[in-house]
C-alpha positions as CSV (number, residue, x, y, z in Angstrom):
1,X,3.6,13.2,13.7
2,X,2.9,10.9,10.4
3,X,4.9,11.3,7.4
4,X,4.5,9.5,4.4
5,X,8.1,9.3,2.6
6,X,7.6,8.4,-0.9
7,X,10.4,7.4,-3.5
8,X,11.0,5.6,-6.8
9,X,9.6,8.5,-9.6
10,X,12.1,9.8,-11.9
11,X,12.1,10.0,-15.4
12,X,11.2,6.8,-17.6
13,X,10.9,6.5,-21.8
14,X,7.7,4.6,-23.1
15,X,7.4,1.7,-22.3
16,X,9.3,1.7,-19.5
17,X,8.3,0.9,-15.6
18,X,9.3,2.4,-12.5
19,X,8.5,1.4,-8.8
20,X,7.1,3.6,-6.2
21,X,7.4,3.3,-2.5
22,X,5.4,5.2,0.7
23,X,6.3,4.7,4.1
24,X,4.2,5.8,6.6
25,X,5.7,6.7,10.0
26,X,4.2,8.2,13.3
27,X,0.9,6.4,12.6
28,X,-0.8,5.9,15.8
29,X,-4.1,4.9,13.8
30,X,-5.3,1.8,12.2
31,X,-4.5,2.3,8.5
32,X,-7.9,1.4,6.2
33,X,-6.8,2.6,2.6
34,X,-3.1,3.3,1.2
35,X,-3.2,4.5,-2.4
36,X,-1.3,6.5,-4.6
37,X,-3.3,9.7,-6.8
38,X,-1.8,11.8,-9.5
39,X,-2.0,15.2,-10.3
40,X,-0.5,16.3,-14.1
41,X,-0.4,19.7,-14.9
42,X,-4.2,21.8,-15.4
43,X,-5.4,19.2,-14.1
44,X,-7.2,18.1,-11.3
45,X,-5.5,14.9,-8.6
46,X,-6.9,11.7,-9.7
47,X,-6.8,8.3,-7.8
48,X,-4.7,5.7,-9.6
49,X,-5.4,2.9,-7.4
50,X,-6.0,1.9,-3.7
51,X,-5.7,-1.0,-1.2
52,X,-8.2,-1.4,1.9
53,X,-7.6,-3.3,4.9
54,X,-9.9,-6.2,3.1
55,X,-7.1,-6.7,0.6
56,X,-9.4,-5.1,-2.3
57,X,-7.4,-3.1,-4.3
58,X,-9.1,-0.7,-6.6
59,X,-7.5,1.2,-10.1
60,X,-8.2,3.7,-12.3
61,X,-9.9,2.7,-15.9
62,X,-6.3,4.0,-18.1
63,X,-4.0,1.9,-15.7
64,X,-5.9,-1.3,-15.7
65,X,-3.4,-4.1,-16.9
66,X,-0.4,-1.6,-16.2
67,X,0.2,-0.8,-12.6
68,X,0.1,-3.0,-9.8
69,X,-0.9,-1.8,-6.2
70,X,0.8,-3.6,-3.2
71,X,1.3,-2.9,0.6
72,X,3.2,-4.2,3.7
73,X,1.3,-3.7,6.5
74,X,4.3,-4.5,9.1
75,X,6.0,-2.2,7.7
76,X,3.2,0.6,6.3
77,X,4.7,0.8,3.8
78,X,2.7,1.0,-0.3
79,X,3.8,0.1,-3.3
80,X,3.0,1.2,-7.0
81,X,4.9,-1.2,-9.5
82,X,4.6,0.7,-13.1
83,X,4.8,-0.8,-15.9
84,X,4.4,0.2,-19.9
85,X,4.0,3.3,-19.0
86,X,3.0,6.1,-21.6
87,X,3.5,9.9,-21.5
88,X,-0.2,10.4,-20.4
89,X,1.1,9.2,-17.3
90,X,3.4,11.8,-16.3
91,X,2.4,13.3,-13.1
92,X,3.0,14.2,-9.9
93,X,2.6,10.9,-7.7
94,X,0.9,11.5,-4.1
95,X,0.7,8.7,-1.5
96,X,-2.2,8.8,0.7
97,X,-3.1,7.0,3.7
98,X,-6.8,7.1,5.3
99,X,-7.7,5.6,8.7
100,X,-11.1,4.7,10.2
101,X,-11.9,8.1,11.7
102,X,-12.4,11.2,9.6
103,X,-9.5,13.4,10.3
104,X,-7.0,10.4,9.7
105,X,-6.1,11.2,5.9
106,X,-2.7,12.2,4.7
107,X,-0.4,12.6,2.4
108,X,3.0,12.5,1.2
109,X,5.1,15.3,-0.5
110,X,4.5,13.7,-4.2
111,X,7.1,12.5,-6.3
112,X,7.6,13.6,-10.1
113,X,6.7,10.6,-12.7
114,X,8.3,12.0,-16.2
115,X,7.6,9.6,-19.3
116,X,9.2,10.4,-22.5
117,X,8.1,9.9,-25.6
């Protein structure tokens, strides 16, 4: 059974950074893409950024500059370092892990990013 196990949210003032951490267990799968989306409230999950098997790592436009995406493949285990972080980024953080085959996506449980202002 796969679980992604996520840690590292919590609640941060502006201008602060926090580090978040997904590892994936169970996977009997070759991993393509390990990312990490957000959901704040009313609105709808948005991918923050992403890293394929190529090493291409892809972010969203507001987090450019801010947030750095990294991954251990021995150990499946993603990374989202966070830095000068803002109150627009308060969300709900979700880990996500896609193999090559269709049905191979999941998640994790989503941690709670809180930035004050």
């Amino acid at each position: 059974q796969v679980q992604l196990v996520e840690s590292g949210g919590g609640l941060v003032q502006a201008g602060g950074s926090l580090r978040l951490s997904c590892a994936a267990s169970g996977i009997s799968f070759n991993i393509n893409v390990m990312g990490w989306y957000r959901q704040a409230p009313g609105k709808k999950r948005e991918l923050v950024a992403a890293y394929n098997n190529g090493g291409s790592t892809n972010y969203a436009d507001s987090v450019k500059g801010r947030f750095t995406i990294s991954r251990d493949n021995a150990k499946n285990t993603v990374y989202l370092q966070m830095n000068s972080l803002k109150p627009e980024d308060t969300a709900v953080y979700y880990c996500n892990v896609v193999g090559w085959r269709s049905r191979d996506v999941y998640w994790g449980q989503g941690t709670q990013v809180t930035v004050s202002s």
